[in-house]
C-alpha positions, 0 to 999 in steps of 0.5 A, a space after each residue: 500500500 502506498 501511504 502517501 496516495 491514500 493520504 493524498 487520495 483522502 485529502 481530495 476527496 475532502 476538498 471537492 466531493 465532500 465539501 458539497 455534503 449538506 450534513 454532517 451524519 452523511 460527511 461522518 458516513 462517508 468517511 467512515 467508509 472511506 477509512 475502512 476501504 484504506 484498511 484502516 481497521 475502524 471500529 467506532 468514528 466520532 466528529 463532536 462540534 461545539 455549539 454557540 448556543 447558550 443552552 446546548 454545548 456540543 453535536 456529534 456523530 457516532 458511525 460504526 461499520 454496518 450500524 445506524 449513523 447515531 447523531 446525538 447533543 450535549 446540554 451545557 449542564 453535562 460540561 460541568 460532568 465528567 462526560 467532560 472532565 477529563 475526557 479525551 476531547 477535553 484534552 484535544 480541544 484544550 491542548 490541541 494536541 492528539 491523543 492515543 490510548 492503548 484499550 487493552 492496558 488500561 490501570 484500574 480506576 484512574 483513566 476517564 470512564 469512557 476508556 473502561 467503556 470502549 474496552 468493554 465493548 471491545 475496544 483495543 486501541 483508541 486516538 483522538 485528534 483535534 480539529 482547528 477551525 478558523 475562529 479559533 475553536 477547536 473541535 475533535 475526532 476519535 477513532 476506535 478499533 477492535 483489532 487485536 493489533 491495534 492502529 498501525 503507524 500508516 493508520 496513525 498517518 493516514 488518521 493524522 492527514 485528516 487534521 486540516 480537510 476534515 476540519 475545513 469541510 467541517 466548520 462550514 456543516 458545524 457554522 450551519 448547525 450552530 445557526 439552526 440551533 441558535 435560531 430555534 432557541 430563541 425563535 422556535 422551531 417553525 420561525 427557524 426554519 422559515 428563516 434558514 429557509 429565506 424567509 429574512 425580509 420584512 414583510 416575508 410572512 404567510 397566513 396559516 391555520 393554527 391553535 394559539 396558546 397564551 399562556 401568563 403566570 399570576 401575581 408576577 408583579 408581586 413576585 417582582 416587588 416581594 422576592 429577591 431577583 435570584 429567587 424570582 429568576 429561578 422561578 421564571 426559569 422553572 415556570 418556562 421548562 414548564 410551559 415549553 416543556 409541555 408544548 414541544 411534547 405535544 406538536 407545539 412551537 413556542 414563538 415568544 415569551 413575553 415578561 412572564 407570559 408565552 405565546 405558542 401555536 400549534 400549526 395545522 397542516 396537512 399531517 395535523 388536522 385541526 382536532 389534532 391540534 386542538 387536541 394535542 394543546 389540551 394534552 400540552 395544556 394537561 401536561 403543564 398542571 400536571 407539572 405545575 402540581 409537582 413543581 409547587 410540591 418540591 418548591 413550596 418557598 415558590 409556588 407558582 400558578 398561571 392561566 391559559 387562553 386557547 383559540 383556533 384560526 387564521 393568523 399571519 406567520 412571519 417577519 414584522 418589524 421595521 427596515 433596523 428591526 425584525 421579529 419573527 411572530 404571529 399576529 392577528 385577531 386569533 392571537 389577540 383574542 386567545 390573549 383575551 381569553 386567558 386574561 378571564 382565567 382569573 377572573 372567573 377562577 378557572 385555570 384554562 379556558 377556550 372559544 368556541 371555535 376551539 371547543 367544537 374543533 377539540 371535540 373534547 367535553 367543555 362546560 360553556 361559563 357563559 358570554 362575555 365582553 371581549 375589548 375589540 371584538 364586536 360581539 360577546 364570546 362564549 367562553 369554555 372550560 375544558 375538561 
């Protein structure tokens, strides 16, 4: 075998062909497979990226000869674990130096657990190298074989090219990943979406059918004026989790929080009809008493309670805002009057209510509380309190 055209046959390939590769799974798969094809004996192949996200820290990509392709992500709290500390992508990252541990003579309790892990499996040898992208960063790779000869020194080699291709066909995937993450945190999975689609301009907005959820918690303001800001943020914080939570398990999207309030929509399309959405805002709006309830049992000193207005129709979806300044929301009659609704709540001391449109759509059992003076609507509303 002539190393030096693998190596330079690897590094072209990188350059053109996989260059065009739209995600990462697929660019690890290839890879993969091209690795194997040089006879180089591997047995597991990692690529891991860091996130610029504020609640996720890291993607990666498990390949294995013969086996599903296993995408995962890692939250920030686990950097604070030892799935972090003292782990081998620690040690490439942070000292941009590769890394070689020999599986099959490891010293009992003192090496990371994930060496003890792969040895487990069947493991022999493992190396990891660092990935250096352009903005400083550094990311990292690691190849496991089970030979019982381990990684020779033209598998070293040909690993060892991979630093600078893979890392400049990688960065472009992971600057793109890092973007979609970034805008579903603070947009929703829908807005983002429609955003890394194009849909950038203002006055870039479509008009769709959807279940809207307007969601506030009570006596914030007293909260505000009473308990100390360390207090009243882990309360918000637990209150949020709360909502989203129950929102994206059940077909929803959050698009906004408003102070203490939440606005989510449950879109209807083709594959969601309307009682299914209308449904699965019940199941969303079940889930969150529910969790509320256990919330208040572990956090007496934060007790916290909130309303929730439901309404189905027409809104418009999409950008709005000046030529300086946009937002990716949805507005509409629709939206404002699920917000008025759930300002009855506590007025008539029920903890959901709906329209009528939401109640004949979720045919579901509500008991109708009467009609009542809606600010800007022509006509009284009747109003429902879902089982």
């Amino acid at each position: 075998m002539n190393t030096e055209q693998d190596i330079s046959t690897l590094s072209d390939w990188l350059i053109t062909e996989a260059r065009f590769v739209t995600d990462g799974v697929t660019l690890v798969e290839q890879l993969g497979n091209r690795l194997t094809d040089l006879g180089v004996p591997v047995w597991r192949l990692r690529v891991a990226q860091r996130f610029a996200n504020p609640l996720l820290s890291a993607w990666g990509v498990i390949w294995r000869p013969n086996q599903p392709v296993n995408e995962y992500v890692i939250s920030q709290a686990q950097m604070t674990t030892d799935t972090w500390i003292g782990s081998p992508f620690q040690y490439v990252t942070e000292r941009r130096k590769s890394l070689r541990k020999n599986l099959q003579d490891l010293k009992t309790g003192i090496e990371h657990h994930v060496y003890y892990e792969l040895a487990g499996e069947g493991g022999t040898d493992f190396f990891c190298l660092p990935l250096e992208y352009s903005d400083g960063s550094a990311q990292g790779m690691s190849v496991v074989t089970d030979s019982n000869e381990g990684f020779s020194e033209r598998d070293i080699a040909i690993m060892t090219s991979l630093r600078n291709p893979l890392a400049l066909v990688m960065e472009p995937l992971a600057v793109r990943r890092s973007l979609s993450s970034l805008l579903k945190t603070y947009l929703g999975s829908g807005p983002a979406s429609s955003v890394v689609s194009g849909a950038i301009h203002q006055g870039d907005v479509t008009r769709m059918n959807a279940v809207i959820m307007a969601v506030d918690m009570r006596d914030f303001s007293k909260k505000s004026k009473e308990w100390p800001e360390e207090k009243l943020l882990n309360c918000l914080g637990g209150y949020f989790e709360i909502i989203v939570g129950s929102v994206h398990d059940n077909q929803g999207d959050i698009l906004k929080f408003i102070g203490d309030g939440v606005l989510a929509v449950f879109p209807i399309t083709d594959a969601l009809t309307h009682e299914q959405q209308a449904q699965n805002a019940l199941h969303a709006a079940s889930s969150a008493r529910s969790r509320l309830a256990k919330w208040n049992e572990n956090n007496p000193d934060m007790t916290l309670d909130f309303g929730m207005g439901l309404h189905i129709g027409e809104v418009t979806y999409g950008n709005v805002g000046s030529s300086a300044r946009l937002d990716f929301t949805v507005i509409g009659d629709a939206v404002n009057l699920a917000s008025r609704i759930e300002g009855y709540t506590k007025k008539l001391q029920k903890p959901v209510l709906c329209s009528a449109e939401f109640a004949n759509s979720s045919k579901s059992t509500a008991t109708s509380l009467g009609k009542f003076p809606i600010r800007g609507a022509d006509r009284k509303v009747e109003l429902f309190a879902p089982e």
